[in-house]
N, C-alpha and C positions, 0 to 999 in steps of 0.2 A: 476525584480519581487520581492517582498516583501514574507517573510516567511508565510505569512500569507494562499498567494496567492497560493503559490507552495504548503502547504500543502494541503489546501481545496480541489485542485485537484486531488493532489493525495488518499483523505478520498471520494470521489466523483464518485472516481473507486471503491474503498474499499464499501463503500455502495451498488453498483450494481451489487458485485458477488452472484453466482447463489449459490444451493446446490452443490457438488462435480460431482453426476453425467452428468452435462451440461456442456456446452463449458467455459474453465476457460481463454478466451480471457481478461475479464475483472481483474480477479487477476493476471494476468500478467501484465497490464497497471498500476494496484494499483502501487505494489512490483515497478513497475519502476517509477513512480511518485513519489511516498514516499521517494526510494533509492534517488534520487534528491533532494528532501528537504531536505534530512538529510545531503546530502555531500554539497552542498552551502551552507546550516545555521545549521552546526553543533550542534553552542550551543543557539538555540535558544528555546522560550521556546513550544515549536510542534515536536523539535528531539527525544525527548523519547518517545511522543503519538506517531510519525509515526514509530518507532521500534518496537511498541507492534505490531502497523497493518502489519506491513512486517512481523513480525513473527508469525503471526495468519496464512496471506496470502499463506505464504510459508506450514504452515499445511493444508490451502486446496487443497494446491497443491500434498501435499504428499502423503493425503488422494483419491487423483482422481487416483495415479498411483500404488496403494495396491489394 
């Protein structure tokens, strides 16, 4: 699969999370998605946009369990 490829998917999840209060099924698919583009194509240039989204993602996470 092409960097390309693996990101989209994983911004694809990233797009369909809900507000906090709803089922965070999808920012967990994100966060895993992304985590994989970033460790296959490191230095590619999509491994820092999918860093910000895994770290977005992870805050709606956090925000669901406060």
């Amino acid at each position: 699969m092409r960097p390309i490829a693996q990101f989209l998917i994983g911004s694809a999840y990233y797009e369909r999370i809900a507000d906090v209060s709803r089922d965070q099924g999808q920012t967990e698919k994100a966060i895993a998605a992304l985590e994989e583009s970033r460790a296959k194509y490191p230095d590619s240039e999509y491994a820092q946009n999918a860093k910000k989204k895994i770290e977005m993602a992870r805050d709606q996470l956090a925000a669901r369990k406060c």
